[in-house]
C-alpha positions as a Markdown table, in Angstrom:
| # | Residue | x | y | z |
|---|---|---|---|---|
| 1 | Unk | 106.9 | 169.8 | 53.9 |
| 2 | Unk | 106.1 | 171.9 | 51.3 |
| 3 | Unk | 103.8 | 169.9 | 48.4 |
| 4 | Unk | 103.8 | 171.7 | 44.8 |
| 5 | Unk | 102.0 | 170.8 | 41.9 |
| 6 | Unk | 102.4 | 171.4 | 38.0 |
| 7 | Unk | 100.6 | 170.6 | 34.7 |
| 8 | Unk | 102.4 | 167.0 | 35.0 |
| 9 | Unk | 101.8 | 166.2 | 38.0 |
| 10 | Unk | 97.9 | 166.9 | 38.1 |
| 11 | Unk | 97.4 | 165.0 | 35.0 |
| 12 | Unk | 99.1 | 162.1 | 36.5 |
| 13 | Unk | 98.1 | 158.7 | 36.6 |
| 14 | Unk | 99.3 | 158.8 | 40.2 |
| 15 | Unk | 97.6 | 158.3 | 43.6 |
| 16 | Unk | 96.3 | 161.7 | 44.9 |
| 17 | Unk | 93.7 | 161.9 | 47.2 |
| 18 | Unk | 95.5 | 163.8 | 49.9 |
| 19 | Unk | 95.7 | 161.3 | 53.5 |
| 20 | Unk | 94.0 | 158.7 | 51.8 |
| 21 | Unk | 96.2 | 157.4 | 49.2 |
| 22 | Unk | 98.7 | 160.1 | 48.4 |
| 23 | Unk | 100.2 | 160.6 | 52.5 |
| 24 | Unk | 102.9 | 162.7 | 53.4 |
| 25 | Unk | 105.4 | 161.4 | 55.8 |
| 26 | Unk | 108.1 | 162.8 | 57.8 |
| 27 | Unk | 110.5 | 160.5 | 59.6 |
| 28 | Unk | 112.2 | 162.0 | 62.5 |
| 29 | Unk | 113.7 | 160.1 | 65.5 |
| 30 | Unk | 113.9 | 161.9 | 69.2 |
| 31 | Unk | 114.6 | 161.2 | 72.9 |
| 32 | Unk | 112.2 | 161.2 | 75.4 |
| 33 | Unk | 112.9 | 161.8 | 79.3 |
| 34 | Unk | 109.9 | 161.5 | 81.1 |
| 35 | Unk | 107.8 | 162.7 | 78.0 |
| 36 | Unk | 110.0 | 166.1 | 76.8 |
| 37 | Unk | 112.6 | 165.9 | 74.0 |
| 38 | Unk | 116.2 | 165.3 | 75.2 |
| 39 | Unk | 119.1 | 166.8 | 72.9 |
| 40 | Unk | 122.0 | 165.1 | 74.2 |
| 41 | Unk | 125.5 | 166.5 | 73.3 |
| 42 | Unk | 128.0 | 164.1 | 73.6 |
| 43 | Unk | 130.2 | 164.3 | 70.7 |
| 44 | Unk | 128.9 | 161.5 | 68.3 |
| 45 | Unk | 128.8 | 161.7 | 64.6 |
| 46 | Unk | 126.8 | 162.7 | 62.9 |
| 47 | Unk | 125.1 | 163.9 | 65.6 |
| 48 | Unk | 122.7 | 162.4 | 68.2 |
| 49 | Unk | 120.6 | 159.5 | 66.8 |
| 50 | Unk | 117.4 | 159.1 | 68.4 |
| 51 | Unk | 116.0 | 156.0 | 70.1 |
| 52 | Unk | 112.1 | 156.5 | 69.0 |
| 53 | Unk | 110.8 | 156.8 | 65.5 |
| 54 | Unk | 108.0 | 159.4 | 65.0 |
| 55 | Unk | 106.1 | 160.0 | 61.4 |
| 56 | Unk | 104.1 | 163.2 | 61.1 |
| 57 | Unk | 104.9 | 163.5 | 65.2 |
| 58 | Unk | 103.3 | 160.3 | 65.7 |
| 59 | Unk | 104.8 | 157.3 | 67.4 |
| 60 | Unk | 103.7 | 153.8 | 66.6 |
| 61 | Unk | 101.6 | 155.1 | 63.8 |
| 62 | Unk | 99.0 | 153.2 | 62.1 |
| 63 | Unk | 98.2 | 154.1 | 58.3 |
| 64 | Unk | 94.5 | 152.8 | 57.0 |
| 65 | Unk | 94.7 | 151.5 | 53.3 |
| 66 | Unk | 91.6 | 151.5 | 50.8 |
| 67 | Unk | 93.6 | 151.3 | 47.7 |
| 68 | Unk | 95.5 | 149.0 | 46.1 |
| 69 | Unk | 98.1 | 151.4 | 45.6 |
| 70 | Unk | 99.5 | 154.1 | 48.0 |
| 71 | Unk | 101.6 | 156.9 | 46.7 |
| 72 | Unk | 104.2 | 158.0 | 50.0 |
| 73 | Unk | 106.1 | 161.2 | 49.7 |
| 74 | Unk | 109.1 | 160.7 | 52.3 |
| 75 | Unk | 111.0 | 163.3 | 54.5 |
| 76 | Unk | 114.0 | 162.6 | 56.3 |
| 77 | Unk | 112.8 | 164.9 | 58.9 |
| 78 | Unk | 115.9 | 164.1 | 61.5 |
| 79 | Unk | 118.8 | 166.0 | 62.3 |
| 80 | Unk | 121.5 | 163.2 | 61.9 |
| 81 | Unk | 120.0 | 160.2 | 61.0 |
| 82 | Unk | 120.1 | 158.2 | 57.9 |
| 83 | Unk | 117.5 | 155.9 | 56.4 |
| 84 | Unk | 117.4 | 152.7 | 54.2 |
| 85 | Unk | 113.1 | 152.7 | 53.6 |
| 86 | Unk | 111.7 | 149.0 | 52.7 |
| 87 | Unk | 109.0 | 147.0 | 52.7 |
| 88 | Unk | 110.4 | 143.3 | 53.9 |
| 89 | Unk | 108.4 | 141.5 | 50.6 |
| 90 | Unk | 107.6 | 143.9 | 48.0 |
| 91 | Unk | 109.7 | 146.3 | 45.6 |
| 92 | Unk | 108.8 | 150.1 | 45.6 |
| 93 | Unk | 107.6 | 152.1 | 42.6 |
| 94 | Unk | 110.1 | 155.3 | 43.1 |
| 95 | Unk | 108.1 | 158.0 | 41.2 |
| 96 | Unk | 110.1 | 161.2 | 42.2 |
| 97 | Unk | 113.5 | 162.8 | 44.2 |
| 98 | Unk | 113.7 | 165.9 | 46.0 |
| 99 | Unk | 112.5 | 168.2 | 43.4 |
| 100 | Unk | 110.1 | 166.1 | 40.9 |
| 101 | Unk | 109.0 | 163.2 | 38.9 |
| 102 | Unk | 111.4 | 161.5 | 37.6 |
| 103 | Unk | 111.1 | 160.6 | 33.3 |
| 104 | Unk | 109.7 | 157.6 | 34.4 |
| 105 | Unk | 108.9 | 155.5 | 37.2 |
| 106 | Unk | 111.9 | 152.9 | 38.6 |
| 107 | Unk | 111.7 | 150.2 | 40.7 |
| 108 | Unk | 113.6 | 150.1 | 44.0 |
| 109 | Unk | 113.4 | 147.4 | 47.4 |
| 110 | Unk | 115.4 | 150.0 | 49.1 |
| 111 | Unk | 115.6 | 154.2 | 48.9 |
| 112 | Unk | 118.2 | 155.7 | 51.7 |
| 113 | Unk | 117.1 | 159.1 | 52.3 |
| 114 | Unk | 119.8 | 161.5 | 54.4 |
| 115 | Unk | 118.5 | 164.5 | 56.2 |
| 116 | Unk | 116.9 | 166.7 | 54.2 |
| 117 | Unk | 116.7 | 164.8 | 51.4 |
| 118 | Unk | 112.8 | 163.8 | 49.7 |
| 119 | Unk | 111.5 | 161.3 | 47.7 |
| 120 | Unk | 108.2 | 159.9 | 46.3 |
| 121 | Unk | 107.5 | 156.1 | 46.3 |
| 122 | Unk | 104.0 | 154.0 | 45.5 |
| 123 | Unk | 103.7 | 150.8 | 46.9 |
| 124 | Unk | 101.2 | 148.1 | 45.9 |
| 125 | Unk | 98.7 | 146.8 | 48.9 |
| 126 | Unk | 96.5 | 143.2 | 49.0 |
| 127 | Unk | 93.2 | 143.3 | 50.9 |
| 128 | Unk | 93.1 | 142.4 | 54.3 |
| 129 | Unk | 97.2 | 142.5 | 54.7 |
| 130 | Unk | 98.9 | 144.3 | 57.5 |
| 131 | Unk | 102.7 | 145.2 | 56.3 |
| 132 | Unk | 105.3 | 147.5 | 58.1 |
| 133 | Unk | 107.3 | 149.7 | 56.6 |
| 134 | Unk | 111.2 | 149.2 | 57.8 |
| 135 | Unk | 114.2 | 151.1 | 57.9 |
| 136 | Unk | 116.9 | 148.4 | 57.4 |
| 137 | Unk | 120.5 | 148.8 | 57.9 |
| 138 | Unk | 122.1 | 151.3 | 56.2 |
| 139 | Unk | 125.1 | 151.5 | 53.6 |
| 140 | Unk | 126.8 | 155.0 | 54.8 |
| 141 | Unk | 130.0 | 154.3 | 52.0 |
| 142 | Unk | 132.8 | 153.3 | 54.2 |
| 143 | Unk | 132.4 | 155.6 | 57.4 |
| 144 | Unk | 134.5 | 155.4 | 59.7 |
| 145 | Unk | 132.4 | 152.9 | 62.5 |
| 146 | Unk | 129.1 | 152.8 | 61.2 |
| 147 | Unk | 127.2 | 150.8 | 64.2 |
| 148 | Unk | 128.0 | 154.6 | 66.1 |
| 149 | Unk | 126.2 | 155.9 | 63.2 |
| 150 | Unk | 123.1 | 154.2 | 62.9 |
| 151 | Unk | 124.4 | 152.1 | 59.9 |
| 152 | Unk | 123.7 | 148.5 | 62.3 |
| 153 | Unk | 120.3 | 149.9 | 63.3 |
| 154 | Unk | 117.1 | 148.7 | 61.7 |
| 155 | Unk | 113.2 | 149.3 | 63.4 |
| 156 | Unk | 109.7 | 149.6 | 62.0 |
| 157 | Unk | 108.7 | 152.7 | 60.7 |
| 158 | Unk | 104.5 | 152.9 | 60.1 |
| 159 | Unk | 102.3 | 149.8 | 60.1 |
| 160 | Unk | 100.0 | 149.7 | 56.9 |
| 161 | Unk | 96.5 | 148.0 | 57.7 |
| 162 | Unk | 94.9 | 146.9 | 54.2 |
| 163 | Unk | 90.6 | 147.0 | 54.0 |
| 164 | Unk | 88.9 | 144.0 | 52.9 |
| 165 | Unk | 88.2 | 146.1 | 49.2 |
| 166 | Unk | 90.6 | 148.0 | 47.8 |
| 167 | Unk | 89.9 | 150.5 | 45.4 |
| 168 | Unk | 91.3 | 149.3 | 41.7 |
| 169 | Unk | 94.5 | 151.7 | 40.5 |
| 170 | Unk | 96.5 | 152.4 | 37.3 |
| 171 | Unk | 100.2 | 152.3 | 36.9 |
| 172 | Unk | 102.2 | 155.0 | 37.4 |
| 173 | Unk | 102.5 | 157.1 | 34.5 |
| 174 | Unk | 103.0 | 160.9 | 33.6 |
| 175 | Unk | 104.0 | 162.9 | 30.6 |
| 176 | Unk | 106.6 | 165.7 | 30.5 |
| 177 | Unk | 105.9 | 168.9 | 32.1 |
| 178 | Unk | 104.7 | 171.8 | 29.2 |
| 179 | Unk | 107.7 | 173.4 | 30.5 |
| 180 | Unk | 110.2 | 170.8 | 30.3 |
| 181 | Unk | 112.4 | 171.5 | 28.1 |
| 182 | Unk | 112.5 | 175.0 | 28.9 |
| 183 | Unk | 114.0 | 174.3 | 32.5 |
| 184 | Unk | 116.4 | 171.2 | 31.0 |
| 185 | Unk | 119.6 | 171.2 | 32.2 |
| 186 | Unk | 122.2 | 171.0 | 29.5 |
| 187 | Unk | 125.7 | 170.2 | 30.3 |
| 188 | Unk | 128.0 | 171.5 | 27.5 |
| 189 | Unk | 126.4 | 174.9 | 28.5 |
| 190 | Unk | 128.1 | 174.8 | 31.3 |
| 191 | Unk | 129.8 | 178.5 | 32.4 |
| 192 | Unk | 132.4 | 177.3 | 35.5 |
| 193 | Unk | 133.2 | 174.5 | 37.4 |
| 194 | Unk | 133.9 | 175.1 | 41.0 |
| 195 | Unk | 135.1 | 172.6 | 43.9 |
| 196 | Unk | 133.8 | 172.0 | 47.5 |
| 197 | Unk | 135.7 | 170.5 | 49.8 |
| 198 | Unk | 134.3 | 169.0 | 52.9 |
| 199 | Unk | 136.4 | 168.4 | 55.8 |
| 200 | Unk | 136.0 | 168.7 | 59.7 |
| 201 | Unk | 133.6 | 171.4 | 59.8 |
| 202 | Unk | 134.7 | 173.6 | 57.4 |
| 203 | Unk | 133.9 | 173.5 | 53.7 |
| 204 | Unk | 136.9 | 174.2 | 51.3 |
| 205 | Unk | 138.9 | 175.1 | 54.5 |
| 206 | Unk | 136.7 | 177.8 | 55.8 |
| 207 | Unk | 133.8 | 177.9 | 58.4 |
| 208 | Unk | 130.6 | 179.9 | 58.4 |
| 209 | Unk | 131.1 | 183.4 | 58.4 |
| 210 | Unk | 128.3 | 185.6 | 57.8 |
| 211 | Unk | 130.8 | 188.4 | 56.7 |
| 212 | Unk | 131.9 | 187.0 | 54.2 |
| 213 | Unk | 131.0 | 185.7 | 50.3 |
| 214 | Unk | 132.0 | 182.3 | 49.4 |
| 215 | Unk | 131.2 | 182.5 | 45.9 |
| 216 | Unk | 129.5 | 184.5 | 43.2 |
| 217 | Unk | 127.5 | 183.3 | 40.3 |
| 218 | Unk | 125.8 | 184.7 | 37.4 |
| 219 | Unk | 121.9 | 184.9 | 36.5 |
| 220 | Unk | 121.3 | 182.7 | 33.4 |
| 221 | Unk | 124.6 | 180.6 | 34.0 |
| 222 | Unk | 125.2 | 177.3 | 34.0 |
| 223 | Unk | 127.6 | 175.9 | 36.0 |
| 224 | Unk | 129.0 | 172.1 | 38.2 |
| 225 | Unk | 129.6 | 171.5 | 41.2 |
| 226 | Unk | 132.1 | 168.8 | 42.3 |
| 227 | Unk | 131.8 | 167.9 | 45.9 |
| 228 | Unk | 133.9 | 165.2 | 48.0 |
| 229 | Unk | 134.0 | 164.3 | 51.2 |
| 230 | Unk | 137.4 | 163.9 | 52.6 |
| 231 | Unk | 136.9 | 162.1 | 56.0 |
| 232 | Unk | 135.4 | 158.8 | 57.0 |
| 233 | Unk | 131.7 | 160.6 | 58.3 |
| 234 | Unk | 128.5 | 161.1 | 56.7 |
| 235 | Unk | 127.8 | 164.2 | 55.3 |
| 236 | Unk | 124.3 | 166.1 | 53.5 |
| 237 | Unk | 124.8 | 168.5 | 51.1 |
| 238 | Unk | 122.3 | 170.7 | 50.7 |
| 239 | Unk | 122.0 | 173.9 | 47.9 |
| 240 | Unk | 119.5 | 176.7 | 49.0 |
| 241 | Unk | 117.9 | 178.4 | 45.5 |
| 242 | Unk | 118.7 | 175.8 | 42.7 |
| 243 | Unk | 117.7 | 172.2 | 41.9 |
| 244 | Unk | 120.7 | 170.3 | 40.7 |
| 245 | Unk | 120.9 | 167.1 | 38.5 |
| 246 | Unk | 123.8 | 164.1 | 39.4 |
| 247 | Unk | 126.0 | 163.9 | 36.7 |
| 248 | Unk | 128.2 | 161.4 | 37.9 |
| 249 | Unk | 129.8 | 159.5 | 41.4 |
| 250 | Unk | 132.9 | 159.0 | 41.1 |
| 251 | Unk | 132.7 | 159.3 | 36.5 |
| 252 | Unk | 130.1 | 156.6 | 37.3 |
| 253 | Unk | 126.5 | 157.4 | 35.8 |
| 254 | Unk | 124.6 | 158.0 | 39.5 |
| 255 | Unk | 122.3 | 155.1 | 40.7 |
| 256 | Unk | 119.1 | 155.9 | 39.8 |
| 257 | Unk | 117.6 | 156.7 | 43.5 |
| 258 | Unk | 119.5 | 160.3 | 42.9 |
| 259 | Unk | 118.2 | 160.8 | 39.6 |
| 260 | Unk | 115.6 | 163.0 | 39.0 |
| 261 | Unk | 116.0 | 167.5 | 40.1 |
| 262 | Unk | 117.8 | 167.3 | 43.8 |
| 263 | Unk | 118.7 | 169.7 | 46.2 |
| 264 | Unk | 120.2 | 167.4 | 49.2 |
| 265 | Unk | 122.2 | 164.5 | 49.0 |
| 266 | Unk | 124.1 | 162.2 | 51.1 |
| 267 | Unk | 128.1 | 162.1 | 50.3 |
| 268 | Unk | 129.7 | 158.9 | 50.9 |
| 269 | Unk | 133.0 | 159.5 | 52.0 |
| 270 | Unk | 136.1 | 160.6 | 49.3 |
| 271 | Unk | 133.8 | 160.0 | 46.6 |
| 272 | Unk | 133.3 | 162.9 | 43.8 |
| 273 | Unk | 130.0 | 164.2 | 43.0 |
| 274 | Unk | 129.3 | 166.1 | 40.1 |
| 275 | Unk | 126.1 | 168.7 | 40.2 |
| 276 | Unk | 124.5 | 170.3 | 37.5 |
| 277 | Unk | 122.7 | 173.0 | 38.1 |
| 278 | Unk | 121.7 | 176.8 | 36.4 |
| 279 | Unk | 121.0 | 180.2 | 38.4 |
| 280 | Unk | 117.6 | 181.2 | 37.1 |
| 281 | Unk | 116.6 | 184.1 | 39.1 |
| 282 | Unk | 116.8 | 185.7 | 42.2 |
| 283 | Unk | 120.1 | 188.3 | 41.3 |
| 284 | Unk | 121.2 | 190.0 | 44.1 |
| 285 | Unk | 124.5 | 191.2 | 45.0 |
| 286 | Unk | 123.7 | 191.8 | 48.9 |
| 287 | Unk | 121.2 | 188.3 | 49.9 |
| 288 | Unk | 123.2 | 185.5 | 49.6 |
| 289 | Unk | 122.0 | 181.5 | 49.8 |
| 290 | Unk | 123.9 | 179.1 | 51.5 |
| 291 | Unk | 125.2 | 175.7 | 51.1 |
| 292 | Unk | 125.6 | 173.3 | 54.3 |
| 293 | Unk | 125.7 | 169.6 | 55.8 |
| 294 | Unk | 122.4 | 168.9 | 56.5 |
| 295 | Unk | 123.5 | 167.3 | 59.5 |
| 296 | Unk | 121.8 | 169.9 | 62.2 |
| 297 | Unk | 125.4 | 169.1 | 64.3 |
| 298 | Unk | 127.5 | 170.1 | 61.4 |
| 299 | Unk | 125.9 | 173.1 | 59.8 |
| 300 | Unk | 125.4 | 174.2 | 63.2 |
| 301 | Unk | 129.4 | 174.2 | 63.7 |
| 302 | Unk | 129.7 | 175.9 | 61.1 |
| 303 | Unk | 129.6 | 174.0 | 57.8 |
| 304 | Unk | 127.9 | 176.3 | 55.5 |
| 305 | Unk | 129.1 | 178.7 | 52.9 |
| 306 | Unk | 127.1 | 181.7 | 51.3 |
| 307 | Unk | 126.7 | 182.4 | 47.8 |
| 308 | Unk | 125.2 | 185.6 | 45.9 |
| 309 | Unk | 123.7 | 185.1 | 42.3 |
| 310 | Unk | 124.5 | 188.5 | 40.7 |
| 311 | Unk | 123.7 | 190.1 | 37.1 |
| 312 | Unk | 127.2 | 191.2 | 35.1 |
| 313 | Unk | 128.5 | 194.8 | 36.4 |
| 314 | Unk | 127.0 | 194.2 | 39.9 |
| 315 | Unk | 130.3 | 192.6 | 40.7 |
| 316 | Unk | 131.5 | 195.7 | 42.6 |
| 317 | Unk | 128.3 | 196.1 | 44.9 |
| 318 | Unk | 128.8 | 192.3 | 46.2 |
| 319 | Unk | 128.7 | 192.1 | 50.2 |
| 320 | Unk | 127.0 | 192.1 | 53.4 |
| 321 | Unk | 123.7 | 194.0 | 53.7 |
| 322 | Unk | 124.4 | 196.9 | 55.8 |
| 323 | Unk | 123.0 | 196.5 | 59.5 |
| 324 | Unk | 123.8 | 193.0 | 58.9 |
| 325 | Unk | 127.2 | 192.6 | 59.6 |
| 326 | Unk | 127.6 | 189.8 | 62.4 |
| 327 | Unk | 124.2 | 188.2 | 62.8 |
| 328 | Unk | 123.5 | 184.9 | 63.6 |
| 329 | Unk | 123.6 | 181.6 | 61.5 |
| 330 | Unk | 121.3 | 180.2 | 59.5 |
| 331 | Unk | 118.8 | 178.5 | 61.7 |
């Protein structure tokens, strides 16, 4: 997890003493065989789903409160497993998405998270409770059987243990980055629209190849993205060098657990998402970024494309790095 701060969010009224009321915590799920990780590969989709939850590598863990509020920033850390995050009698403050606050703060019982994707909650504590935080069954969007997909499953997560005397805490509230509307994202400037089409393991037909381009982009551009998922499996898309806004799913205006800069999120099967994103830096005919399922199965197999962000007249030097040619994937 990589934690980055700007003028908004240090002048927050937000919890932020690091591990004591501001806690990072990555979710992962793993097998065990006599104490060593087992990596099972038996087909499933979307991959092999653990049996035993672990936050921060810790297994039954136990989180100390001495405030009345407790900011969490969340990581779906696994390689196949989504989550539906709860607390079994209290709503959720949801504060921020994969790439920073939100405008303002909304209030959630639920967040799924699909691997890869982040997002910053605060929950309200009473003294002397102890609460568990839950992953309840989840809504994958009409895959195919979703109790072979973790959809049926539901477990505790961490156990919150509330002190006698809680330190008092402010709503959540922020104001708007300095540099706000600088980075907004504006639609009608947008340059091109391009389509991703995810299917089997291939994304618009094709499957990794490290030879090859999948698309080019300009420096300063605009542009959307409309991806779909064509078969009944959960997918996570994932965008290496931008931070992309949710237009829409399906022309619908996006629930508000997506809203917010994202760089990861789950596709519910032969629905349309529309991406909004701009290439801000980073022009470079020969280094490309990918795109990918976030499902470790998936990407792994060789759903992933590469994409170079270029400058105009650099079109002709697009391509592989020389010595490059035929190396390895992504992880």
């Amino acid at each position: 997890m990589v934690i980055l701060d700007d003028d908004a969010t240090r002048s927050a009224e937000l919890p932020h003493e690091y591990g004591v009321d501001d806690l990072p915590l990555i979710v992962q799920d793993k097998s065990f065989d006599d104490g060593e990780l087992e990596l099972s590969h038996d087909g499933a989709e979307p991959g092999m789903l653990g049996d035993t939850v672990m936050v921060n590598g810790t297994i039954g863990g136990v989180q100390e409160v001495s405030a009345e509020k407790v900011r969490l920033r969340l990581l779906n850390g696994s390689t196949a497993r989504t989550y539906a995050f709860e607390f079994p009698d209290r709503s959720m403050d949801l504060i921020a998405g994969d790439g920073g606050l939100l405008d303002e703060p909304a209030e959630v019982d639920q967040l799924r998270l699909a691997p890869g994707e982040r997002a910053e909650v605060v929950v309200d504590f009473t003294a002397g409770e102890t609460v568990r935080m839950r992953s309840a069954e989840v809504d994958l969007g009409g895959v195919a059987v979703p109790a072979t997909m973790g959809g049926h499953d539901s477990f505790d997560v961490l156990e919150f243990r509330a002190a006698e005397t809680l330190t008092p805490a402010p709503e959540p509230a922020w104001s708007p980055s300095s540099h706000a509307e600088e980075v907004a994202l504006v639609e009608a400037e947008t340059a091109k629209t391009r389509k991703f089409e995810l299917e089997e393991r291939e994304i618009n037909g094709e499957r990794m190849d490290m030879n090859r381009i999948d698309e080019v982009a300009y420096v300063g551009d605009t542009e959307v993205w409309e991806v779909r998922s064509t078969q009944p499996i959960p997918h996570s898309f994932h965008i290496h060098d931008v931070q992309f806004e949710v237009l829409s799913v399906d022309g619908e205006a996006p629930p508000v657990e997506v809203s917010g800069r994202k760089d990861t999120i789950y596709l519910e099967p032969n629905r349309d998402y529309r991406l909004l994103m701009r290439f801000e830096d980073f022009a470079d005919p020969t280094m490309p970024f990918m795109y990918h399922c976030h499902m470790l199965l998936h990407e792994d197999e060789g759903m992933m494309g590469q994409f170079v962000v270029i400058e105009r007249g650099q079109e002709a030097e697009v391509g592989v790095p020389p010595g490059h040619e035929g190396a390895g994937h992504e992880h």
